[in-house]
Legacy VTK file of the C-alpha trace (Angstrom):
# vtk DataFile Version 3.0
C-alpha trace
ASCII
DATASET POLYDATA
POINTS 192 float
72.976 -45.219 22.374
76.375 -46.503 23.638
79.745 -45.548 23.277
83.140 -46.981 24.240
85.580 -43.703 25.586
89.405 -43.884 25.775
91.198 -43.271 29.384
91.479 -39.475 28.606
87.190 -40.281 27.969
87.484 -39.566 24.625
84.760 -41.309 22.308
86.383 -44.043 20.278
83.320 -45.602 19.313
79.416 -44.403 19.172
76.520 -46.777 18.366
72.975 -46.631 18.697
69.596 -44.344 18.004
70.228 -41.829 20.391
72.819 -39.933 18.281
70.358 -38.614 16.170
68.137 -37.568 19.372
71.145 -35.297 20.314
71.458 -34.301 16.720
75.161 -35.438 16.437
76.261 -38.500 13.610
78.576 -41.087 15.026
81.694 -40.350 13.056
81.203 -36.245 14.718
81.803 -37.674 18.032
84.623 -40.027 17.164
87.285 -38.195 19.234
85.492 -36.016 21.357
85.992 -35.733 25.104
82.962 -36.827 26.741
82.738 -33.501 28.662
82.608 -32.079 25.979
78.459 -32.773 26.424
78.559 -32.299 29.916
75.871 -29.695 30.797
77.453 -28.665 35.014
79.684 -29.104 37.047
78.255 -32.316 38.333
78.100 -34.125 35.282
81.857 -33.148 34.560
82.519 -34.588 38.403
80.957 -37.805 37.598
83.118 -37.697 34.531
86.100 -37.665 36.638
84.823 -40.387 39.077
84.541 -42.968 36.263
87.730 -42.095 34.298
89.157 -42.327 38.278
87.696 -45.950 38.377
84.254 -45.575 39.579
81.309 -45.909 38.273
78.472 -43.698 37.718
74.621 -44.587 37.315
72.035 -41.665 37.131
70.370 -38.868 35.151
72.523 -36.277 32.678
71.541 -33.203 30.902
72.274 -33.339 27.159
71.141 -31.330 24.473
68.236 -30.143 26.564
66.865 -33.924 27.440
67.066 -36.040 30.419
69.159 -38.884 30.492
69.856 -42.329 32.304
73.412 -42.791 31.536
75.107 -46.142 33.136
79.280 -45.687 32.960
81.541 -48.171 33.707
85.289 -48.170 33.389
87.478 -50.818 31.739
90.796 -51.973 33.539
94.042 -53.852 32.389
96.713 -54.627 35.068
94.432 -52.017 37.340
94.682 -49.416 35.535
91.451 -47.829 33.796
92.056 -48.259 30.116
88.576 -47.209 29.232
85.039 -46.639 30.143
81.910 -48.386 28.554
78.713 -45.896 28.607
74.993 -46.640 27.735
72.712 -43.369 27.505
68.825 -43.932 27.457
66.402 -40.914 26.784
64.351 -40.985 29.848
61.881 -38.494 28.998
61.081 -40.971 26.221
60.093 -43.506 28.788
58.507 -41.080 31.061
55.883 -39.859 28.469
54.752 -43.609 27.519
54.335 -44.285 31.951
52.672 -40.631 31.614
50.397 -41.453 28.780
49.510 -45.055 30.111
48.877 -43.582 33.346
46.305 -40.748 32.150
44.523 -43.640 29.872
43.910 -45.965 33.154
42.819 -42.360 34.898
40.422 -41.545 32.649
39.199 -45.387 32.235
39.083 -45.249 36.402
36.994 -41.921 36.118
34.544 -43.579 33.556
34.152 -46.490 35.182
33.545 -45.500 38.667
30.995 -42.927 37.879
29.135 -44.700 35.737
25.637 -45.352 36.283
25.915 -49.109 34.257
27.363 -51.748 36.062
31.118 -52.643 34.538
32.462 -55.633 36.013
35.398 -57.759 35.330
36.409 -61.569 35.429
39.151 -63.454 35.043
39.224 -66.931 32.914
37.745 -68.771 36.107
35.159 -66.296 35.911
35.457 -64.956 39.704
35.289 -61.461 39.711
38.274 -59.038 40.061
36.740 -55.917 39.791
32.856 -54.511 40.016
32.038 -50.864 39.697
30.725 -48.823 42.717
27.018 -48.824 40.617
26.335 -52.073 41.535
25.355 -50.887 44.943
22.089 -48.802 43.752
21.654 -51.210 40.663
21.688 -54.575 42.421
21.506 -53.954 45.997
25.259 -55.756 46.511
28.644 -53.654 47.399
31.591 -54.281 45.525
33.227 -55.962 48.124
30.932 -58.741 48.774
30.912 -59.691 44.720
34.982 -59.197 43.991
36.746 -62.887 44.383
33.657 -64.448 44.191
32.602 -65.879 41.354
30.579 -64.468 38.461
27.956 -67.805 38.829
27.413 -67.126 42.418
25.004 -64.132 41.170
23.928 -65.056 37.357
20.221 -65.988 37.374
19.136 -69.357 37.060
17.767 -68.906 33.681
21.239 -67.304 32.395
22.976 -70.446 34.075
22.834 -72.237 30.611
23.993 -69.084 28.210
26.761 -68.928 30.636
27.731 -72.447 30.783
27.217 -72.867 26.931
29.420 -70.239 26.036
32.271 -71.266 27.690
32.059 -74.789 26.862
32.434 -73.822 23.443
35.088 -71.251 23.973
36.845 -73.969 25.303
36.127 -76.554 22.566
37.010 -73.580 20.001
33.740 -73.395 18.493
32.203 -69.628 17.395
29.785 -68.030 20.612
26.237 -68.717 20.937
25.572 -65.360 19.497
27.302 -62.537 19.268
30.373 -62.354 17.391
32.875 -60.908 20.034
33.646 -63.562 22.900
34.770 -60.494 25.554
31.062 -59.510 25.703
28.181 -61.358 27.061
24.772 -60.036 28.316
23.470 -61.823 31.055
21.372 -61.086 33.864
22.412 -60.586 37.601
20.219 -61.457 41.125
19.438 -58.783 42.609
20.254 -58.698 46.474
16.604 -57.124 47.744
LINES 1 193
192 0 1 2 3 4 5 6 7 8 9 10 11 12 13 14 15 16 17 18 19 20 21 22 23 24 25 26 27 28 29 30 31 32 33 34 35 36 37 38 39 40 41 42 43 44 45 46 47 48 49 50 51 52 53 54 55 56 57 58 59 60 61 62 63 64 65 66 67 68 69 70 71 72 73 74 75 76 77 78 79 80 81 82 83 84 85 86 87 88 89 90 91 92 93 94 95 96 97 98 99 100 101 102 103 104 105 106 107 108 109 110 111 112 113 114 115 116 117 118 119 120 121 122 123 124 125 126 127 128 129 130 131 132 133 134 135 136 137 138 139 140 141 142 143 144 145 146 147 148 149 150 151 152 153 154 155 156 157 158 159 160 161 162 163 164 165 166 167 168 169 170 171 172 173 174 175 176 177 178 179 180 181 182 183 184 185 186 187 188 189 190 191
């Protein structure tokens, strides 16, 4: 949400979704000194500092949430005739970087101790990632495959599958067989 305070910080205007986060309407806080929200003494402080001519970037306490609130004052003939705030809800933001970073945990944990070989390529087919079972399945370490490419250890007979897909990827026609294009069984050299 943002709102536009006065140079007492009163709020003279109030936009935006997070009003209804803090459980207010707009036209409640039409009026209201801004630290009148203010949860310590350091939040009333920074307060002071912007409606002083400073300006203030960093976390606040309101209504029991976390926010990033970004205030800067307004001047006319140097004096501060107002102050411009935007207030984001950060524990909003931190659950999504939570939850993406448990789902790429948990994909890590799978992948890693999985007794198939997962492997990943990019659209030059080189590899950019090979799981740690290639070792005891193939004979090669991860390292030696990733950033090489894919070709470099598809068997001769899966040379043509290979090459046939991806010329008709790339002419737009439907796979060989299988009706997903991210998956394609071929077979791999083995190192011994």
């Amino acid at each position: 949400c943002s709102s536009d305070l006065d140079r007492k910080g009163r709020v003279v205007v109030a936009r935006g979704g997070g009003l209804e986060v803090l459980g207010v309407a707009a036209a409640e806080v039409i009026g209201v000194p801004l630290d009148a929200f203010a949860e310590d003494d350091a939040a009333r402080a920074n307060i002071e500092r912007v409606l002083a001519g400073g300006s203030y970037r960093g976390p606040v306490q309101l209504a029991g949430s976390v926010w990033e609130i970004t205030a800067e004052p307004r001047f006319d003939d140097g004096q501060v005739v107002g102050v411009a705030c935007t207030l984001v809800p950060v524990q909003h933001e931190w659950d999504k970087t939570r939850a993406l970073a448990l789902t790429e945990a948990r994909f890590r944990a799978l992948v890693q101790h999985s007794s198939d070989l997962v492997a990943v390529v990019d659209p030059e087919l080189v590899f950019t990632y090979v799981s740690p079972s290639v070792d005891s399945l193939l004979g090669w370490s991860p390292e030696e495959m990733v950033g090489r490419p894919m070709t470099d250890f598809v068997r001769g007979d899966d040379l043509g599958l290979l090459a046939q897909c991806f010329v008709a990827r790339a002419a737009g026609d439907p796979p060989p067989r299988g009706p997903r294009w991210s998956t394609l069984d071929v077979r791999l050299r083995h190192r011994r």
